[in-house]
MDAnalysis code that builds the backbone (N, CA, C; Angstrom):
import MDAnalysis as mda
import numpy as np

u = mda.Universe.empty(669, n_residues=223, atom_resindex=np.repeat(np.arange(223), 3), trajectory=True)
u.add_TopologyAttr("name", ["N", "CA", "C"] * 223)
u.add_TopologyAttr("resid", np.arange(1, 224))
u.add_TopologyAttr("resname", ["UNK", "UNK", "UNK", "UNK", "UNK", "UNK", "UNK", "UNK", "UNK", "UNK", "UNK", "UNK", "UNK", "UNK", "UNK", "UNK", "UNK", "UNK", "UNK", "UNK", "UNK", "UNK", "UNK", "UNK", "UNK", "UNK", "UNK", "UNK", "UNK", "UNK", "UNK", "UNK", "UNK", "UNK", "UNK", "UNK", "UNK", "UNK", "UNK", "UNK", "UNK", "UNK", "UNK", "UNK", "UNK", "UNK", "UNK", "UNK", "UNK", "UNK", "UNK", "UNK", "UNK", "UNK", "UNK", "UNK", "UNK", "UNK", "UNK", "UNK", "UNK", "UNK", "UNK", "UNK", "UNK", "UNK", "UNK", "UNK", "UNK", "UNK", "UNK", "UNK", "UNK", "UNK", "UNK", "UNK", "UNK", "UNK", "UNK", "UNK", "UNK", "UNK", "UNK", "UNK", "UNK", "UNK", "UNK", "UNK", "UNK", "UNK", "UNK", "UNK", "UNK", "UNK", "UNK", "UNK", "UNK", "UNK", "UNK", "UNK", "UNK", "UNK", "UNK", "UNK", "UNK", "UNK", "UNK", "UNK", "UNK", "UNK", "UNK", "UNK", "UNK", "UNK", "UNK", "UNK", "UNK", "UNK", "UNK", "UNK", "UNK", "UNK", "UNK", "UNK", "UNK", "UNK", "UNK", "UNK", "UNK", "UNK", "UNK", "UNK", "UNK", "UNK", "UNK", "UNK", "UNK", "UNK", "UNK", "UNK", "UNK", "UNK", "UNK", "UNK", "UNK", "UNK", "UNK", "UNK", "UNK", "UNK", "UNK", "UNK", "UNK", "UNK", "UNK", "UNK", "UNK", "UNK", "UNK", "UNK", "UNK", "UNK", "UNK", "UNK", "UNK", "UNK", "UNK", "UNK", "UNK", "UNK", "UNK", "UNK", "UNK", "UNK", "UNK", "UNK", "UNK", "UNK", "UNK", "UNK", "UNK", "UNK", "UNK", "UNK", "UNK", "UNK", "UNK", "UNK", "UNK", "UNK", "UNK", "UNK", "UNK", "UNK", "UNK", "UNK", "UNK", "UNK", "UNK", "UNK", "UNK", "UNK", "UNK", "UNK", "UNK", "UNK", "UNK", "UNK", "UNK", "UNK", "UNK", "UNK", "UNK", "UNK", "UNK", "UNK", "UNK", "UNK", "UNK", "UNK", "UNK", "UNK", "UNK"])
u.atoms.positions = np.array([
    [113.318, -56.110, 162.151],
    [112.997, -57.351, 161.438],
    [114.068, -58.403, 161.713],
    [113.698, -59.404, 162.181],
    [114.591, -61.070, 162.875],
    [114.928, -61.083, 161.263],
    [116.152, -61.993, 161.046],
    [117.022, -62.868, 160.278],
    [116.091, -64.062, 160.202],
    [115.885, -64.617, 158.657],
    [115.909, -65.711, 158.789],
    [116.760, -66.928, 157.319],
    [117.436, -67.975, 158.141],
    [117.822, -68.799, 156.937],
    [117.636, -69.604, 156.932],
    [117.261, -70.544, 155.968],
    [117.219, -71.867, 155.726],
    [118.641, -72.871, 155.675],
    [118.803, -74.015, 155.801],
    [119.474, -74.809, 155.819],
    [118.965, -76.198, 155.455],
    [119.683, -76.422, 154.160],
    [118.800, -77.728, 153.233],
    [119.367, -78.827, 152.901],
    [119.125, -80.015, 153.464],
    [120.012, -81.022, 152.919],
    [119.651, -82.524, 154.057],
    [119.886, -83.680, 153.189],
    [119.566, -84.793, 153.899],
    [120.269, -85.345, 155.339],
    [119.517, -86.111, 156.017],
    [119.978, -86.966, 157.065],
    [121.380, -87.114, 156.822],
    [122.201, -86.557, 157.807],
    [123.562, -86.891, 158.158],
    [124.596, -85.998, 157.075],
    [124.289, -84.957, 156.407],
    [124.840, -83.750, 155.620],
    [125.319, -82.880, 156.231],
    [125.466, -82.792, 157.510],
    [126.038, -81.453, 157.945],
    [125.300, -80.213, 159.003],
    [123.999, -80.559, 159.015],
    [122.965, -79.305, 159.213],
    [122.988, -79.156, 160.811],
    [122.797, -80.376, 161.442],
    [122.673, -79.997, 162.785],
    [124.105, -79.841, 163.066],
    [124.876, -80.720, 162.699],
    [126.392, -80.402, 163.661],
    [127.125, -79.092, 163.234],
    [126.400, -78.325, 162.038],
    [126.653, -76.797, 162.176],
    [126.320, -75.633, 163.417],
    [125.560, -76.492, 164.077],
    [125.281, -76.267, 165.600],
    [126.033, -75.876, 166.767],
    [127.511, -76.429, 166.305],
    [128.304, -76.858, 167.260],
    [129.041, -75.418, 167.983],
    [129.314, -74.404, 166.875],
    [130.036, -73.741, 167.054],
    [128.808, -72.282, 167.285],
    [128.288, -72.381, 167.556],
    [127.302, -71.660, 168.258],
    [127.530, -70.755, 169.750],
    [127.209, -70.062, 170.270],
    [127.335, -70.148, 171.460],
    [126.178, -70.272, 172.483],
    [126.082, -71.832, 172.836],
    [124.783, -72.110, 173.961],
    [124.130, -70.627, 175.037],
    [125.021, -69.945, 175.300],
    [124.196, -68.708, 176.104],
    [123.405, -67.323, 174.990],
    [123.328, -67.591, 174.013],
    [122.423, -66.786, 173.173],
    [122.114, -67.537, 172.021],
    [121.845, -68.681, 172.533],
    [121.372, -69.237, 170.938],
    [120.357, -70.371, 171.851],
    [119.092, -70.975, 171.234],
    [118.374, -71.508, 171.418],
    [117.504, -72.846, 170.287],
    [117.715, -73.960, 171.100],
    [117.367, -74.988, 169.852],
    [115.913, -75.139, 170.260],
    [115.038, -75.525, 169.444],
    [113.695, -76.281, 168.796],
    [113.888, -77.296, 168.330],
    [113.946, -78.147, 169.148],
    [114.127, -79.633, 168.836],
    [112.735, -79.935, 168.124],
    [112.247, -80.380, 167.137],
    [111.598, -80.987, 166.436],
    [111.094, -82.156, 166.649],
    [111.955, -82.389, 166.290],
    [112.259, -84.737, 166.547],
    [112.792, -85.602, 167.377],
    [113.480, -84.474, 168.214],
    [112.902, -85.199, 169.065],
    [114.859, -85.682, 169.636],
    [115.602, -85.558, 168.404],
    [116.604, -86.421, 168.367],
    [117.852, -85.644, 169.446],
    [118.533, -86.509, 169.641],
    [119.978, -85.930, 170.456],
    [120.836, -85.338, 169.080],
    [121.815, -83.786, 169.395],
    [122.298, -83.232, 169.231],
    [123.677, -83.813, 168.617],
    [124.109, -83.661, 167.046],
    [125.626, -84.628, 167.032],
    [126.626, -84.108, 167.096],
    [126.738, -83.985, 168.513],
    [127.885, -83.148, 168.185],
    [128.347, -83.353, 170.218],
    [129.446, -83.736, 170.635],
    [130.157, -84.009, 171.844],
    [129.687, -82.728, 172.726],
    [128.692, -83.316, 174.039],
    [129.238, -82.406, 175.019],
    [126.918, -81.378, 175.050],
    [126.704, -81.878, 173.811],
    [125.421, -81.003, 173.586],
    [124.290, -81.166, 174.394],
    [124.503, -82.296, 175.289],
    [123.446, -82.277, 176.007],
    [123.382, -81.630, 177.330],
    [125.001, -81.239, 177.832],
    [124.954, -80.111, 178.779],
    [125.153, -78.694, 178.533],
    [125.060, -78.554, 177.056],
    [124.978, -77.287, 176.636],
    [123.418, -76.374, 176.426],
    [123.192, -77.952, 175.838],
    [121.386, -77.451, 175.108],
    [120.517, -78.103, 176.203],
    [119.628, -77.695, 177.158],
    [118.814, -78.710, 177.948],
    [117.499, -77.452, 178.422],
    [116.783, -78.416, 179.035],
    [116.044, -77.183, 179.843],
    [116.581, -76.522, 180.762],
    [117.610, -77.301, 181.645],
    [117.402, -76.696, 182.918],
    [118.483, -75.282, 182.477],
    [119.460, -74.821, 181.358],
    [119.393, -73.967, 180.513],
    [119.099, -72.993, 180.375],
    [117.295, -73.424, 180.275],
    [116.386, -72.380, 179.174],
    [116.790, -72.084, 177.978],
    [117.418, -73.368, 177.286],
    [117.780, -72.661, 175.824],
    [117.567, -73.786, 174.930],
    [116.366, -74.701, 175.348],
    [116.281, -75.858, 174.747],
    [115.115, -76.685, 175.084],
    [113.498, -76.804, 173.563],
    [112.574, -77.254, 174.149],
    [112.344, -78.066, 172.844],
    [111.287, -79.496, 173.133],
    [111.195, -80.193, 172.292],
    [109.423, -80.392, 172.050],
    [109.500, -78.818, 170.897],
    [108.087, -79.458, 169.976],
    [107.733, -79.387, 169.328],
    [106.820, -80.151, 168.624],
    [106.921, -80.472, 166.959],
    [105.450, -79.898, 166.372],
    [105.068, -79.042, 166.920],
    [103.352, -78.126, 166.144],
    [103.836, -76.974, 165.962],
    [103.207, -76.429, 164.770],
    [103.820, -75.708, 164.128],
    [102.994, -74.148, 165.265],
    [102.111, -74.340, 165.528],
    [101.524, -73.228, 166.556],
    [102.582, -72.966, 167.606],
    [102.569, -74.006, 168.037],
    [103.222, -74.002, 169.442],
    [104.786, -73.752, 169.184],
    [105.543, -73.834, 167.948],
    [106.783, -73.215, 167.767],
    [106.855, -71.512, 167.802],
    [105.813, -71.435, 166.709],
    [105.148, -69.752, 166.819],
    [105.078, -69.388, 168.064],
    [104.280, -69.866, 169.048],
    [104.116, -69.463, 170.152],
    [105.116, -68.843, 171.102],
    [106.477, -69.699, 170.814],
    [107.308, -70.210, 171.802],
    [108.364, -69.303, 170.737],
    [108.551, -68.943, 169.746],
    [108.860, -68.091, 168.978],
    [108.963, -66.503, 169.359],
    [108.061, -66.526, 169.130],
    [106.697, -64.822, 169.910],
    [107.426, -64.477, 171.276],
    [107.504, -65.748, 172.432],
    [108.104, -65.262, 173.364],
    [109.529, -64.811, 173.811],
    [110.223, -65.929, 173.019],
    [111.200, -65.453, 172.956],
    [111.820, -64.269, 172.392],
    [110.909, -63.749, 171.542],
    [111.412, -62.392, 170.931],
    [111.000, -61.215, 171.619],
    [109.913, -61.736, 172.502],
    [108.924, -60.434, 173.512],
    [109.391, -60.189, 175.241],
    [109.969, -61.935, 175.533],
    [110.243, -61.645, 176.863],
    [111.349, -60.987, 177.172],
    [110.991, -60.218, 178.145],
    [112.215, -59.490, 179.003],
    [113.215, -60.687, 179.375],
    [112.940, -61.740, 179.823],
    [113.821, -62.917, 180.580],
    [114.702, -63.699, 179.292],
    [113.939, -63.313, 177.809],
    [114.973, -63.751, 176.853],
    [115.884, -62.901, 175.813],
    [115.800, -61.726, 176.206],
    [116.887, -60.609, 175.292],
    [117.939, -61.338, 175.231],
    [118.877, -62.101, 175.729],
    [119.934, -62.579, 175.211],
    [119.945, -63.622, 174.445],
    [119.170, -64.191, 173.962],
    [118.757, -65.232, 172.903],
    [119.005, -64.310, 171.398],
    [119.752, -64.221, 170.445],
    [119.859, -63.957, 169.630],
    [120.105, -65.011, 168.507],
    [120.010, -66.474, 168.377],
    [119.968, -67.169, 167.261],
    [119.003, -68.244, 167.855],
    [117.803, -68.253, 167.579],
    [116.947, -69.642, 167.492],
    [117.258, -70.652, 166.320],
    [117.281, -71.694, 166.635],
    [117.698, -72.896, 165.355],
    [116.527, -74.415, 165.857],
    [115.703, -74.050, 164.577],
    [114.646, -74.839, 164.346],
    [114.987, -76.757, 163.291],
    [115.150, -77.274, 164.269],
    [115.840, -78.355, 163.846],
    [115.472, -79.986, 164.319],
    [114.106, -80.598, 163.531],
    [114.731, -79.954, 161.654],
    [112.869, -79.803, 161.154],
    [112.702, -78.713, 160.745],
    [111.277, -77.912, 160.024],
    [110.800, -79.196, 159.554],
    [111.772, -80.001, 158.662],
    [110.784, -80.777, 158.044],
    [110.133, -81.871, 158.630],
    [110.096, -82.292, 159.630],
    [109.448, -83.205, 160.336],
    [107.662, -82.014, 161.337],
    [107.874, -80.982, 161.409],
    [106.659, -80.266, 161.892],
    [105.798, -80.898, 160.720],
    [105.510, -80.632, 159.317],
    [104.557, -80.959, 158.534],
    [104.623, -82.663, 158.776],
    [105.901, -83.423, 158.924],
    [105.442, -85.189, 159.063],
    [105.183, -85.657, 159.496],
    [105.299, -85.029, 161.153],
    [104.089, -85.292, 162.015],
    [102.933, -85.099, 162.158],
    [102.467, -83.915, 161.625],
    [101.497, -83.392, 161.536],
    [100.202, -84.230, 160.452],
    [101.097, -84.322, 159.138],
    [100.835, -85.565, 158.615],
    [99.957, -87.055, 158.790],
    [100.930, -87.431, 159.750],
    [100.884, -88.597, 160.422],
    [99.379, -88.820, 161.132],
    [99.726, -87.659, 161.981],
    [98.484, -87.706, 163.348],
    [97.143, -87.152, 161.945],
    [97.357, -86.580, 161.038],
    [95.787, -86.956, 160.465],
    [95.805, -87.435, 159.349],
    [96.283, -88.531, 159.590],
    [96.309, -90.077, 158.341],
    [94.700, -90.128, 158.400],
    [94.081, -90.429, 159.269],
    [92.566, -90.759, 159.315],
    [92.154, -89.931, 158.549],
    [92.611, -89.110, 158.331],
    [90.974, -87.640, 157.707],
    [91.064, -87.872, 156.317],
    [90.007, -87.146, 155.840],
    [90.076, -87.799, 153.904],
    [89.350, -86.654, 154.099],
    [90.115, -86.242, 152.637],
    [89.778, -84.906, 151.672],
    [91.173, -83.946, 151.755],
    [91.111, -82.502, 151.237],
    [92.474, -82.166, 150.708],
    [92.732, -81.361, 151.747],
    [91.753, -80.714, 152.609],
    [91.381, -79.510, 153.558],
    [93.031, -79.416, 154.635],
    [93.220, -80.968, 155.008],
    [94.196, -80.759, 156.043],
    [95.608, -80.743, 154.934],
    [95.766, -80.777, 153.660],
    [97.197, -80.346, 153.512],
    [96.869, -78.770, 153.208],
    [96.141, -77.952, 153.432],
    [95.642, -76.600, 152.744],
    [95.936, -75.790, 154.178],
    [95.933, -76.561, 155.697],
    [95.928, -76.298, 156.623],
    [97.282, -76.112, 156.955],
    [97.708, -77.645, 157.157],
    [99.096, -78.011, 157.065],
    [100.113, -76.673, 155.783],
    [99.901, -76.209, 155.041],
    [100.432, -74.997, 154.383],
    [100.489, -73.629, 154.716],
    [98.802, -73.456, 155.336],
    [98.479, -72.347, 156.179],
    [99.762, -72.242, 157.157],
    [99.947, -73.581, 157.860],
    [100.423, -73.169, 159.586],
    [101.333, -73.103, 159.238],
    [102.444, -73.685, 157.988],
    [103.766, -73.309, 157.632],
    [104.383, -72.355, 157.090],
    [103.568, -71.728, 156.297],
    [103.797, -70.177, 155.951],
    [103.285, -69.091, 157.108],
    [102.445, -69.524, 157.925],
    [102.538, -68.611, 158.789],
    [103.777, -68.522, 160.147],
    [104.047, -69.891, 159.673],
    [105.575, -69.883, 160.951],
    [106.679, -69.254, 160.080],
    [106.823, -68.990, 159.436],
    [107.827, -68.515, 158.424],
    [107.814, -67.354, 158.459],
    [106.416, -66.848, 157.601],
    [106.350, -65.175, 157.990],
    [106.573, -64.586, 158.735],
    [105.891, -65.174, 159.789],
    [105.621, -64.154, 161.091],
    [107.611, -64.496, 161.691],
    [108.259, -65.068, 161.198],
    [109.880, -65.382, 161.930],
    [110.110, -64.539, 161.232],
    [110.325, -63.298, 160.090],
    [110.440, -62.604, 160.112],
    [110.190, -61.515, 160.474],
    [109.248, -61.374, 161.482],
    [108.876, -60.541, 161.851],
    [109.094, -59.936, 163.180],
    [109.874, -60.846, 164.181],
    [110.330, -60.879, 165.147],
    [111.630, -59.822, 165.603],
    [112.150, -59.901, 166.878],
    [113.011, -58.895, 167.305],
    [114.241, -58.868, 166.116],
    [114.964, -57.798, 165.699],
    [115.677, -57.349, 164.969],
    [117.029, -57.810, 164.985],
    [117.467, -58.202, 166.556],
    [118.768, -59.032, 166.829],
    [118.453, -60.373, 167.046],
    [117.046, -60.699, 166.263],
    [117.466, -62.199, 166.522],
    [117.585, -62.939, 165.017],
    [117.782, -64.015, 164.708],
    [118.184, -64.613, 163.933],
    [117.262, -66.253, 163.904],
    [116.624, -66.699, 163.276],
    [115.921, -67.837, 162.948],
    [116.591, -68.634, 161.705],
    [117.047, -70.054, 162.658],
    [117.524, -70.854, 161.756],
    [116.887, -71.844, 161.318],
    [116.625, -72.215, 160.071],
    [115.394, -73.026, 159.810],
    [116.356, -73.990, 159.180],
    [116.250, -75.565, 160.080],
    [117.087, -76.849, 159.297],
    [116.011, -78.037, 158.561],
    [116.406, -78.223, 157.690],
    [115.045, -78.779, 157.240],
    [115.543, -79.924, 156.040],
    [115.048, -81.165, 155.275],
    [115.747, -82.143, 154.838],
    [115.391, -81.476, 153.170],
    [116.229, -82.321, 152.180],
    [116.089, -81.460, 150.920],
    [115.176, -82.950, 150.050],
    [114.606, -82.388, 148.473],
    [114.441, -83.383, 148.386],
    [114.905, -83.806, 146.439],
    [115.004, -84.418, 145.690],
    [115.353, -84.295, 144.744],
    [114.381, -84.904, 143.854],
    [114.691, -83.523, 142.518],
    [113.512, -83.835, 141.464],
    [113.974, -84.281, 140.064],
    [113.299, -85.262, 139.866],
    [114.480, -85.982, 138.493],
    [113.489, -86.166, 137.161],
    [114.036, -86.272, 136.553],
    [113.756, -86.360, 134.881],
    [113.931, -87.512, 134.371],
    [113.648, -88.329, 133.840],
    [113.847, -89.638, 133.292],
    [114.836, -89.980, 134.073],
    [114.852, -90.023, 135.223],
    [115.456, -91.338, 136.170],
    [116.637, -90.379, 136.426],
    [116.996, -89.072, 136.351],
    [117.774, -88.179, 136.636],
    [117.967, -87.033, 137.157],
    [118.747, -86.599, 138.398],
    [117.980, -85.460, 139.388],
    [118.610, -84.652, 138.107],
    [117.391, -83.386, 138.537],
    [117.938, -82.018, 137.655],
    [118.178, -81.107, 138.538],
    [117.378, -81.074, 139.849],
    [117.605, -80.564, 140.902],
    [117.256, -80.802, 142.055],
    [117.398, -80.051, 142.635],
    [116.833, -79.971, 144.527],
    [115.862, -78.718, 145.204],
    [115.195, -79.478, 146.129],
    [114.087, -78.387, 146.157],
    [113.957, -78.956, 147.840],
    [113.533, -77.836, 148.699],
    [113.233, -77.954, 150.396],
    [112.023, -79.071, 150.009],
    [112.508, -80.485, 150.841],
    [111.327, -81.758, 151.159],
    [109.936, -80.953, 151.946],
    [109.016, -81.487, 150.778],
    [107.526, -80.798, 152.138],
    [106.566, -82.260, 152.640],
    [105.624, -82.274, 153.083],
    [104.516, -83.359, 152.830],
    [104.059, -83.836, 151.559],
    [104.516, -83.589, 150.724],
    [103.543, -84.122, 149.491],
    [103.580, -82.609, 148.430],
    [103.008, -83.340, 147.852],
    [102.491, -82.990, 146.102],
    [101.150, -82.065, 146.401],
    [100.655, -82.161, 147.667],
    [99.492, -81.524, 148.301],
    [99.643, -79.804, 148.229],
    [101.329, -80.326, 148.814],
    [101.994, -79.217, 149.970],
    [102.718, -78.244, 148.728],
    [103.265, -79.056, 147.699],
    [103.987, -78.347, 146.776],
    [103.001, -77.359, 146.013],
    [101.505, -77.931, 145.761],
    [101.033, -77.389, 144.773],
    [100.438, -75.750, 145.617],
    [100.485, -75.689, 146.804],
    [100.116, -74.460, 147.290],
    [101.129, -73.552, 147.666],
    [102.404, -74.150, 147.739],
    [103.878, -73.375, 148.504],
    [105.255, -73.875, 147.946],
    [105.982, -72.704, 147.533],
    [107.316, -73.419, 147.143],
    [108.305, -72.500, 148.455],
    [108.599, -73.545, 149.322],
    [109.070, -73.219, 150.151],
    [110.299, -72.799, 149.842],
    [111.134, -73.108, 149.396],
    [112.271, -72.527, 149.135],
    [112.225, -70.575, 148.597],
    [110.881, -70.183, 148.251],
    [110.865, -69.091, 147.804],
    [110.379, -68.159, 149.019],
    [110.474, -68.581, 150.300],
    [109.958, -68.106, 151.359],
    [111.289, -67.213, 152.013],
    [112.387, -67.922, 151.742],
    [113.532, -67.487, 152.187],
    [113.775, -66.747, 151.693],
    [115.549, -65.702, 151.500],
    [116.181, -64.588, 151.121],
    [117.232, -65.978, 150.990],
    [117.586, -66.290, 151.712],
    [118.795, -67.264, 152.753],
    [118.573, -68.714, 152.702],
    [119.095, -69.193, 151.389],
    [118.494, -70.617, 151.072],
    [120.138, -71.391, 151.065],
    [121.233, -72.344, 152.132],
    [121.925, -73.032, 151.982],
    [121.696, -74.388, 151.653],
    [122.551, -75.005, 150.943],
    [122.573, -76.373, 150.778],
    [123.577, -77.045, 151.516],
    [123.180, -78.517, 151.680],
    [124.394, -79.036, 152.258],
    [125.504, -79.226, 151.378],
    [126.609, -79.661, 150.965],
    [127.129, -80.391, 150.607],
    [128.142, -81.748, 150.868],
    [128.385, -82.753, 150.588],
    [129.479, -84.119, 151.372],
    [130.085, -84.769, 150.020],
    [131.370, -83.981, 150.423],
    [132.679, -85.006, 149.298],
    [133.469, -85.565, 149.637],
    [133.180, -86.420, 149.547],
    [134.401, -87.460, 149.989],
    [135.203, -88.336, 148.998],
    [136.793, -88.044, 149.631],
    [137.964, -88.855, 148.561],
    [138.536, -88.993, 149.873],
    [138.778, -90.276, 149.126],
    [139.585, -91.396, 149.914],
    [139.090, -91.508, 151.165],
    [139.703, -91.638, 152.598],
    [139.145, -91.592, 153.766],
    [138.613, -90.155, 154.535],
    [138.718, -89.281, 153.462],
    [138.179, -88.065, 154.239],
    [137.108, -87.545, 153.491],
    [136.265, -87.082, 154.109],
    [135.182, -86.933, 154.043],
    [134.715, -84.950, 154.648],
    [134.280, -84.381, 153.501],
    [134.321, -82.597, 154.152],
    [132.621, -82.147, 153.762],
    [132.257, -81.614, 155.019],
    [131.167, -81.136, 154.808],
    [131.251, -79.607, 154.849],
    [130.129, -79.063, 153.672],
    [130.031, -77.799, 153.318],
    [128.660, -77.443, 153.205],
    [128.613, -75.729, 153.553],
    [127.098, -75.074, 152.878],
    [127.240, -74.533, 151.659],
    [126.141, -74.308, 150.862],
    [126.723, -73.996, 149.671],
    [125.692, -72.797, 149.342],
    [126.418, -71.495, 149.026],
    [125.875, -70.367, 149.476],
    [124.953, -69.421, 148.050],
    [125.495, -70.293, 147.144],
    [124.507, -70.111, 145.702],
    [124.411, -70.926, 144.995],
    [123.312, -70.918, 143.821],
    [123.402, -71.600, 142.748],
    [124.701, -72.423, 142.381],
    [124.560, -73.807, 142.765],
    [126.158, -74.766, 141.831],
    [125.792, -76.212, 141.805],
    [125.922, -76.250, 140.573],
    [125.694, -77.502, 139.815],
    [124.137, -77.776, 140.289],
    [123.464, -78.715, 140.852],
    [122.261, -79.219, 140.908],
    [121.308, -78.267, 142.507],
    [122.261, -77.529, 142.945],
    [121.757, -77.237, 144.516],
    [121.712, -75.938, 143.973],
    [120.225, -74.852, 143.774],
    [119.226, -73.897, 144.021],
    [119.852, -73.536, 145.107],
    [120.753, -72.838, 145.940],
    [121.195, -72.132, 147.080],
    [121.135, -70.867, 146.549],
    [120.804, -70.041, 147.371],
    [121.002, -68.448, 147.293],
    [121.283, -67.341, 148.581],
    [121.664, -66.388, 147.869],
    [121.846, -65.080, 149.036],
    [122.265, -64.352, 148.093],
    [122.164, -63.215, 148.689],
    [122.114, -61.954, 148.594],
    [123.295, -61.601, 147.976],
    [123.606, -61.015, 147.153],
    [125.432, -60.477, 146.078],
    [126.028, -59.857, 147.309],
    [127.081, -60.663, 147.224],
    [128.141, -60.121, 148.067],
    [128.022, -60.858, 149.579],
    [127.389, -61.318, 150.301],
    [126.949, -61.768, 151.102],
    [128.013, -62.859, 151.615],
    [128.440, -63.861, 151.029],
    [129.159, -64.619, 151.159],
    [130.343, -64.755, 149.382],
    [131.532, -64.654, 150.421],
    [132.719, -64.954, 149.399],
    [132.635, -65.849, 148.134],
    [132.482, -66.992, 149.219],
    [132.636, -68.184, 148.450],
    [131.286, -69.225, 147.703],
    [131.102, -69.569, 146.848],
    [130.372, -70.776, 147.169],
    [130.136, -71.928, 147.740],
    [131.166, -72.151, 148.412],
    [131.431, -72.975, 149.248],
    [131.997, -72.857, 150.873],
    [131.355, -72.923, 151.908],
    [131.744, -72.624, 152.962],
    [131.372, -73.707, 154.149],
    [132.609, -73.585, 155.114],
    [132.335, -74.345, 156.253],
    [130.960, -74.872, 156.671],
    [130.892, -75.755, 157.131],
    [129.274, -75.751, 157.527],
    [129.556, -75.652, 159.210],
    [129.474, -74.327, 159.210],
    [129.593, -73.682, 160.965],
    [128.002, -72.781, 160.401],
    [127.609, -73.098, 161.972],
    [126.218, -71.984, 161.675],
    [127.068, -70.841, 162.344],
    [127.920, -70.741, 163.135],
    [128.289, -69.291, 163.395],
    [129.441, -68.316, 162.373],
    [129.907, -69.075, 161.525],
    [130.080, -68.564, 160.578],
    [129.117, -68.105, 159.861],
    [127.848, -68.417, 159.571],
    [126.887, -68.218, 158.737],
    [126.371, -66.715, 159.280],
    [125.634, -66.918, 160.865],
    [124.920, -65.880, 161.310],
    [126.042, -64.501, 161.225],
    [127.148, -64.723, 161.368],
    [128.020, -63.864, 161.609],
    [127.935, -62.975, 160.052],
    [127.926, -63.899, 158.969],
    [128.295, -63.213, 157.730],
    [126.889, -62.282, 157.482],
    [125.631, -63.233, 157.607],
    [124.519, -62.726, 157.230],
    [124.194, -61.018, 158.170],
    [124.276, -61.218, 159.235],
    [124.695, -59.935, 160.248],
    [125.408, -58.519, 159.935],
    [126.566, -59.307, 159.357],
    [127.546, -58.020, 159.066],
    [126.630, -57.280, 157.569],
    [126.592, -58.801, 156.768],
    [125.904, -58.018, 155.431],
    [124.879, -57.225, 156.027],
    [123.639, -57.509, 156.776],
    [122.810, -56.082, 156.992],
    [122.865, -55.349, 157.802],
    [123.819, -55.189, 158.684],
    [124.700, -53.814, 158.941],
    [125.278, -52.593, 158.715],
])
């Protein structure tokens, strides 16, 4: 059974440039959106000519491209896929059927996302699926109480609470005093951020935002 974790938190929090410390010859990105990599040096790390780097945004065709990588002989050394960033598969998807009326395509749109989820657990045993995805916040008289994984809509919520799909739910976190500025994952329940894992799993509640720190810890724990 493949690893899988989530990684939750807004535009410019930390999520992709946890990327960095990766190592490009067994790790593989799913570009989503399309966007360049932030982090110095990533575009001769991550590319096609590679093979460790493709850009597309249907949720089939991630599955697809998923499946192979866990089946082909030509990809056994791929051990961390990082899907980045999930939440744009449902906003495109979205998008392209603005035209249609009735509820059928967010019921669809739910279908194809829980089935990319599931079935990533289900994959080769040394691999690892990183799911980066934007967060979104739910407030009370004009006040967040918490945070919950961003989906399409109120459509999307009322059939799936994505966050309950995971084992492996991080948050971002960004504090900044004075001119410095530190980004963190946040590895359980604290203050307004729903993060979780497994007892014992991680030390701290608060940790680097390195994804290879992450895969490394999650690894050893099911070992």
């Amino acid at each position: 059974m493949s690893k899988l974790i989530a990684v939750v938190g807004d535009p410019g929090s930390g999520k992709s440039t946890g990327i960095k410390n990766l190592d490009p010859k067994d790790t593989y990105i799913i570009n989503v959106a399309g966007k360049e990599l932030p982090f110095k040096g990533s575009e001769k790390l991550y590319n096609t000519d590679n093979k460790n780097y493709r850009e597309v945004e249907d949720a089939k065709e991630i599955l697809a491209l998923l499946e192979t990588l866990s089946t082909s002989d030509n990809a056994k050394h791929i051990k961390n896929v990082v899907i980045d960033d999930g939440n744009y598969i449902m906003g495109f998807n979205l998008v392209n059927k603005a035209t249609e009326v009735g509820y059928t395509k967010f019921s669809v749109m739910a279908k194809d996302i829980v089935k990319l989820i599931q079935t990533s657990k289900k994959l080769r045993d040394d691999l690892t699926i990183i799911y980066l995805t934007h967060s979104e916040a739910l407030e009370d008289a004009g006040e967040i109480i918490t945070y919950k994984m961003k989906t399409a809509g109120k459509m999307i919520d009322n059939q799936i609470n994505m966050d309950g799909l995971f084992t492996v739910v991080l948050y971002t976190d960004v504090d900044t005093k004075g001119s410095k500025t530190e980004f963190s994952f946040v590895t359980n329940r604290y203050k307004k951020y729903p993060a979780k894992s497994p007892v014992g799993m991680f030390e701290d509640i608060k940790i680097p935002n390195d994804l290879a720190v992450v895969v490394k810890k999650v690894r050893e724990y099911y070992q």
